[in-house]
C-alpha positions as CSV (number, residue, x, y, z in Angstrom):
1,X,6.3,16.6,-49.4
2,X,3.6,14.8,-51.3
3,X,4.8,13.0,-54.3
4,X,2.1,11.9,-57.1
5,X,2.6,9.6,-59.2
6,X,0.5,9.6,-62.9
7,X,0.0,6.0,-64.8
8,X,-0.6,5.6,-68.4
9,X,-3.9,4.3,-69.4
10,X,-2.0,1.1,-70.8
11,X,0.0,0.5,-67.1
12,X,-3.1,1.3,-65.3
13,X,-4.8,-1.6,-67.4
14,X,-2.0,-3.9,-67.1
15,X,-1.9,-3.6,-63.1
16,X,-5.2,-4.3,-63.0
17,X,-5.3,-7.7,-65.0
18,X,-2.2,-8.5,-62.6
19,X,-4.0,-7.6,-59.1
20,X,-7.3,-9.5,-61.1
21,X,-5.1,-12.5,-62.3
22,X,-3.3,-12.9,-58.5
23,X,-6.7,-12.8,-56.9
24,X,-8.1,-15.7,-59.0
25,X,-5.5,-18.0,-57.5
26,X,-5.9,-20.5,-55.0
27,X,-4.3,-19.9,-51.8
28,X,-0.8,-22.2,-51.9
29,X,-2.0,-24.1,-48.8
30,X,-5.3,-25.3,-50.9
31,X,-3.4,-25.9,-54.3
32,X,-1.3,-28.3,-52.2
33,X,-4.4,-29.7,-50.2
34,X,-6.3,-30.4,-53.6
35,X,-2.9,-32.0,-55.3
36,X,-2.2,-34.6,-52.1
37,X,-6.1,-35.3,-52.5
38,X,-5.9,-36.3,-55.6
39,X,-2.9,-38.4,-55.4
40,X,-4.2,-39.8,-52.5
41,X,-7.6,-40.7,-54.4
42,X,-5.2,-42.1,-57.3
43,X,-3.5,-44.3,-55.1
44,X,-6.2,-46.0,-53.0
45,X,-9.5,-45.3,-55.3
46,X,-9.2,-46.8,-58.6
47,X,-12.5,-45.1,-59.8
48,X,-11.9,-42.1,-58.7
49,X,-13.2,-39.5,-61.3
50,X,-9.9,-37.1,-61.0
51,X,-6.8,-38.4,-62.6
52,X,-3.3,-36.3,-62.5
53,X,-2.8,-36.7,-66.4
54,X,-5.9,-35.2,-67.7
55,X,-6.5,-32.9,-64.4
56,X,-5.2,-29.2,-64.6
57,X,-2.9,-29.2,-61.7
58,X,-2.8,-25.7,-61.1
59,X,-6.5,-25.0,-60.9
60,X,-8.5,-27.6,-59.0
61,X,-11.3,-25.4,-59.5
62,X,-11.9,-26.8,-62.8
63,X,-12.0,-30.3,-61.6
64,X,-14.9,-32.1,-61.4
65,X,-17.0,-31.8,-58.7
66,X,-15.1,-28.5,-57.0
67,X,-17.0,-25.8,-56.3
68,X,-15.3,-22.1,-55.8
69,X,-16.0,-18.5,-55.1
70,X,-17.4,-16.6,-58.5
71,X,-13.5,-15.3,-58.7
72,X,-11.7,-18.8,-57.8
73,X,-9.8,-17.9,-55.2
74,X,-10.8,-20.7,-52.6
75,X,-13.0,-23.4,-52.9
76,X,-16.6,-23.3,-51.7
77,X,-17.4,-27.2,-52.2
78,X,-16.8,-30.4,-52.9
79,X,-18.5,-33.6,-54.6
80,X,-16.7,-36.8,-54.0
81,X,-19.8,-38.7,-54.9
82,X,-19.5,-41.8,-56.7
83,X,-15.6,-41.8,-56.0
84,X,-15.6,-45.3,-54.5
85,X,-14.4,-43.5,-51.2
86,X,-14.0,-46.3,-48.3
87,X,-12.3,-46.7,-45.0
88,X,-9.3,-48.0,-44.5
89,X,-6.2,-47.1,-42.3
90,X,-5.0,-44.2,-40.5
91,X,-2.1,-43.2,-42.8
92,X,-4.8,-42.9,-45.6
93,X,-7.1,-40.2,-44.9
94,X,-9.2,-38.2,-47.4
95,X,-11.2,-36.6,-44.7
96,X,-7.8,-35.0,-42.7
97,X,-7.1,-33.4,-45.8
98,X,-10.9,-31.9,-46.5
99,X,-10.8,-31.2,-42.9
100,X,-7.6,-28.4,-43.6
101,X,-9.9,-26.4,-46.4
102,X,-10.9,-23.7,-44.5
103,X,-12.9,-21.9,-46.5
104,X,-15.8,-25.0,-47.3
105,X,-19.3,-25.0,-46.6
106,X,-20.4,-28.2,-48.9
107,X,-19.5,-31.6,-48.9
108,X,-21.2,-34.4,-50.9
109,X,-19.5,-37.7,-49.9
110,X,-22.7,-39.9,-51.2
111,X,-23.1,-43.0,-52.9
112,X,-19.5,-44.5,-51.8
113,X,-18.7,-47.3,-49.2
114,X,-17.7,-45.3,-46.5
115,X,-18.5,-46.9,-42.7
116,X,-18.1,-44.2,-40.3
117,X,-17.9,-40.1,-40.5
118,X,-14.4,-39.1,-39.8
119,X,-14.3,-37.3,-36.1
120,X,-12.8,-33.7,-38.1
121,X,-15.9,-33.0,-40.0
122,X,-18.1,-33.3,-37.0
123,X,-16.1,-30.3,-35.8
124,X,-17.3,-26.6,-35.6
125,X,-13.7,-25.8,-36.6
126,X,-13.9,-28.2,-40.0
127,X,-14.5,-25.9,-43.0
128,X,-15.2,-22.7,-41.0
129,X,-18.6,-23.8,-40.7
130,X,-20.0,-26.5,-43.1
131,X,-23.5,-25.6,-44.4
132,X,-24.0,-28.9,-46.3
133,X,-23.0,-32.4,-46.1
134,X,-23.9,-35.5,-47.7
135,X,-23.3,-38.7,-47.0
136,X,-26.4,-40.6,-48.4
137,X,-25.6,-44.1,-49.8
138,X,-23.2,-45.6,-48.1
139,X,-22.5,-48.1,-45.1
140,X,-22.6,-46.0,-42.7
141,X,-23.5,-47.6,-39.1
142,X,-24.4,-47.3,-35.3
143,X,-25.9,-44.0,-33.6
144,X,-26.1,-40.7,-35.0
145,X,-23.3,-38.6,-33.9
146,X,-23.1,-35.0,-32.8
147,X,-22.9,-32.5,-35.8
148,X,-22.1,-28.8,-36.3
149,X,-24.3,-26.0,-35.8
150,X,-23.9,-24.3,-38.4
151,X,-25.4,-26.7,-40.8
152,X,-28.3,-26.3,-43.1
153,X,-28.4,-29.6,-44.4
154,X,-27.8,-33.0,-43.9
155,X,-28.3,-36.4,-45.6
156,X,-28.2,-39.4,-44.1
157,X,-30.1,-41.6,-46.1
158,X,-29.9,-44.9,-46.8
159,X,-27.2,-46.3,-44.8
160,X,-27.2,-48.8,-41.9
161,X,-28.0,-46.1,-38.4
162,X,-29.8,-47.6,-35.8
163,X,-30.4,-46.6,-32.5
164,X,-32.7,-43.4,-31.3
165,X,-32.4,-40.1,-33.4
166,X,-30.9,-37.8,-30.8
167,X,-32.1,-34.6,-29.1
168,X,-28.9,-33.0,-29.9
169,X,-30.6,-32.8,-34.2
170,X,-32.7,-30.5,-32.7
171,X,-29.9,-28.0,-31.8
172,X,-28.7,-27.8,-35.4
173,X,-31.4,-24.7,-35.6
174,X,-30.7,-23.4,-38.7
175,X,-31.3,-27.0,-40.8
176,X,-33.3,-26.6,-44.0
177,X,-33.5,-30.3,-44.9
178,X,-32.9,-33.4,-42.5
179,X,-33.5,-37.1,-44.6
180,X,-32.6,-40.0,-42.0
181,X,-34.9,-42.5,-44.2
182,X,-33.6,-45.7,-44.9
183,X,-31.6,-46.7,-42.3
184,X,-32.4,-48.6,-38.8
185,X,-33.4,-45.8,-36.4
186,X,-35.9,-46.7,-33.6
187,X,-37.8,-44.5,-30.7
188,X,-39.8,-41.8,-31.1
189,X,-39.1,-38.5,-33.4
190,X,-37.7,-35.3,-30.5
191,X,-40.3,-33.5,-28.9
192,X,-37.7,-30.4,-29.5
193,X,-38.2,-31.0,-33.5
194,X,-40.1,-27.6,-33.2
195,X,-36.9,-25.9,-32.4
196,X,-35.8,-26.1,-35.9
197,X,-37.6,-22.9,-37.0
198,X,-35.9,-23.3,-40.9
199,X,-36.9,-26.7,-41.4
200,X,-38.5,-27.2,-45.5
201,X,-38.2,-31.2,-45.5
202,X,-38.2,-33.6,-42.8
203,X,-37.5,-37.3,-44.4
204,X,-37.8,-39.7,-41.9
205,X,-39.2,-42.9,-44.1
206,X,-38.2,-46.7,-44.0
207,X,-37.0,-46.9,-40.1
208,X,-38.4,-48.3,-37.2
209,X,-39.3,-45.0,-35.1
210,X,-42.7,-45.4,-33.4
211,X,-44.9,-43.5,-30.7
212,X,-47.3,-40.6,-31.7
213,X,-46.0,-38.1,-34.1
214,X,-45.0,-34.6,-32.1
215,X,-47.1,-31.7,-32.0
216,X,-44.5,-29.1,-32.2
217,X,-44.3,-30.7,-35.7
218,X,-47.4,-28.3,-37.0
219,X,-45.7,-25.3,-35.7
220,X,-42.9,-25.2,-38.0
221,X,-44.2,-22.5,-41.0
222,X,-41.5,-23.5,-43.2
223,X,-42.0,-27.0,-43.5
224,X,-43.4,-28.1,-47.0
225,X,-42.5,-31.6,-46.9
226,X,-43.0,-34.6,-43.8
227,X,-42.2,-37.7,-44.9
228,X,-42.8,-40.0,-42.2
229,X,-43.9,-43.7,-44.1
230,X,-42.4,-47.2,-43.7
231,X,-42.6,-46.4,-39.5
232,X,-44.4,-48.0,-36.4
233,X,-46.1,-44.7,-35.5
234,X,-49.3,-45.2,-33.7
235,X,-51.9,-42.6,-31.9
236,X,-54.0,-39.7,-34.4
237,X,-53.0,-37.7,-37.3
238,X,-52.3,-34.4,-35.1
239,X,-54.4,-31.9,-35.7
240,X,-52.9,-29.0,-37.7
241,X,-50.5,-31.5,-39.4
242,X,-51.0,-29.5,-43.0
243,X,-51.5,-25.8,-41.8
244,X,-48.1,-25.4,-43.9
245,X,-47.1,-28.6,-45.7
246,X,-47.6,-29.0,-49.4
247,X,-46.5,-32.6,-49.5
248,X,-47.3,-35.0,-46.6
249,X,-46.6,-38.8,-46.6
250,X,-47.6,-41.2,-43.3
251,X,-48.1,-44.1,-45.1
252,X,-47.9,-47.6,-44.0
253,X,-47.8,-47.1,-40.4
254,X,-50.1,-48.1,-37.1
255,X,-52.3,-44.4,-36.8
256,X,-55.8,-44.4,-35.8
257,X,-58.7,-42.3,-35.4
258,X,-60.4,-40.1,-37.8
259,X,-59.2,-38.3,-40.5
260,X,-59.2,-34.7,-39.1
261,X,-62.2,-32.7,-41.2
262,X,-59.4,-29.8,-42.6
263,X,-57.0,-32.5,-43.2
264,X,-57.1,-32.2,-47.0
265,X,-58.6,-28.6,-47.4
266,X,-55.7,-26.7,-47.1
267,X,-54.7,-24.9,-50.4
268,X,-51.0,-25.1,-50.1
269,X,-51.6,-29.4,-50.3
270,X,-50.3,-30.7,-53.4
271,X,-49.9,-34.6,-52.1
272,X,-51.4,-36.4,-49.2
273,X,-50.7,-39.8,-48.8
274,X,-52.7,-41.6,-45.8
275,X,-52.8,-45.1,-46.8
276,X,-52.1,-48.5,-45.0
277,X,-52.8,-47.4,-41.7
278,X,-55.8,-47.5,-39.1
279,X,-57.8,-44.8,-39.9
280,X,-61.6,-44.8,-39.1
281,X,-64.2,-42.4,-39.6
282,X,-65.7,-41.0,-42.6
283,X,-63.3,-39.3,-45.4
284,X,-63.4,-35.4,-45.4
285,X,-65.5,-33.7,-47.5
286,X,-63.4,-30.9,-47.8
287,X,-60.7,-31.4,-50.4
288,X,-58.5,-28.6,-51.8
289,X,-59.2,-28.5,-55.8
290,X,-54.9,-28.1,-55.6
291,X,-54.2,-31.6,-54.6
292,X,-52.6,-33.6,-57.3
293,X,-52.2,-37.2,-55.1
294,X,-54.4,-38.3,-52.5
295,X,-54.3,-41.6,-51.1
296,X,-56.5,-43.0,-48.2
297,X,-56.6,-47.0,-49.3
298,X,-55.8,-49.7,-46.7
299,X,-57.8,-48.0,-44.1
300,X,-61.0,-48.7,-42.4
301,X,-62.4,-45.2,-43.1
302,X,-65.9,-45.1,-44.8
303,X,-67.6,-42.4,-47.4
304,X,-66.6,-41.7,-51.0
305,X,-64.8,-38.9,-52.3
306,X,-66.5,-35.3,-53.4
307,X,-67.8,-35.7,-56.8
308,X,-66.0,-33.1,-58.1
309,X,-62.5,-36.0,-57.6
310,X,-64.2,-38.4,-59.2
311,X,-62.6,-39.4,-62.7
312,X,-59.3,-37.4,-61.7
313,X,-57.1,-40.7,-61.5
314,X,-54.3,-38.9,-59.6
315,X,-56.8,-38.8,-56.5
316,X,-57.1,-43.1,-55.0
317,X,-59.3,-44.0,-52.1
């Protein structure tokens, strides 16, 4: 026997802002995660930008820095930057806690004082899956460890790495953006770079890395920006450097030989920025009317630029 049941247009409404109001909650586990955090950031970081008093318990959502799905039912991201975040003992730890959030893909730890990237967020397990993570600005040290797959990208910048960048960067396939600059990282750059197929920016500047720059390096269509300046690279420019970049830095290093003759004719150049280096040769005729920056000073390269440069003061020699 088949029973219907008929609600009124006002119950109907009502059960819907219910099922709509329920959905919008955090998960328990994560409302509890979020409220240890925070007392936990209370207790040991004095400048820590959430405070229990002014801080809606109930929804961490609406805290600063927390990012969650368009209906706020689990948190997405999180931005501890500039929370005065640092190390200390084992029965203190931030990261175990951001470790248990299932459901997050970004994490900006940048500009702290933090020495070392807890062992959980190197994890495939951590997050589900983290697609971002920052941890630019801080005092970060030794090698580079292994990270998670499914990255897309990671900052690094401006800490205290040394040692070589490892081959195992070039398994994270599906980074967008890798910035290692500022920091003490020697050896060459991976021959495998040209596995990473998504790669827009690769920010290598103010290390110590030397050797010649990779080939494979041309072969990646999506780059747009290689910033490789403040290094100890020596050998050529390598040919089909631009055939995608718009933005191209190899300043201050030890290259030599010619300026390749397409070097600056691509269209899609918007900056090129050659100078301090060993370059011989005459400077290429050939210069896209779409560059905004080109620098070549420092060099022993000979000629002038095409007339039509001449009086643009973005363009230097």
């Amino acid at each position: 026997m088949r029973v219907c049941v008929r609600m009124s247009p006002p119950l109907f409404l009502l059960l819907l802002i219910i099922i709509q109001y329920a959905s919008c909650e955090l998960p328990s586990f994560q409302l509890t995660t979020m409220n240890t955090l925070l007392q936990q950031l209370q207790t040991h970081n004095h400048n820590s930008k959430w405070n229990s008093s002014s801080q809606d318990l109930t929804n961490p959502c609406s805290w600063t820095g927390v990012l969650c799905n368009p209906n706020n039912s689990f948190i997405t991201g999180l931005s501890l930057s500039s929370f005065s975040l640092f190390d200390i003992s084992n029965d203190y730890s931030w990261s175990s806690r951001v470790y248990g959030i299932e459901t997050l893909e970004k994490l900006d730890v940048s500009n702290n004082q933090l020495a070392a990237i807890a062992p959980p967020l190197l994890l495939s397990s951590c997050g589900g899956g983290l697609k971002v993570l920052n941890f630019s600005n801080n005092m970060l040290s030794g090698n580079i460890p292994s990270f998670q797959r499914s990255l897309e990208r990671l900052d690094l910048s401006h800490n205290f790495l040394h040692g070589v960048i490892p081959d195992q960067i070039t398994e994270l396939v599906n980074l967008s953006v890798l910035d290692l600059s500022y920091n003490q990282l020697n050896g060459p750059i991976p021959y495998g770079i040209g596995q990473l197929s998504k790669l827009e920016q690769l920010i290598l500047s103010a290390n110590n890395l030397a050797g010649e720059i990779p080939t494979p390096i041309t072969l990646i269509n999506t780059l747009k920006r290689f910033s490789a300046n403040q290094n100890a690279f020596t050998g050529a420019v390598p040919l089909g450097i631009i055939r995608y970049l718009s933005y191209l830095d190899l300043s201050y290093n030890r290259l030599t030989g010619s300026v390749p003759g397409n070097l600056l004719s691509q269209p899609n150049l918007l900056t090129v920025d050659l100078s301090f280096n060993k370059l011989e040769g005459s400077i290429p005729v050939n210069v896209s009317k779409n560059l905004v920056r080109l620098r070549l000073g420092s060099n022993q390269s000979s000629g002038g630029l095409p007339s039509w440069s001449f009086g643009n003061e973005v363009l230097e020699k």
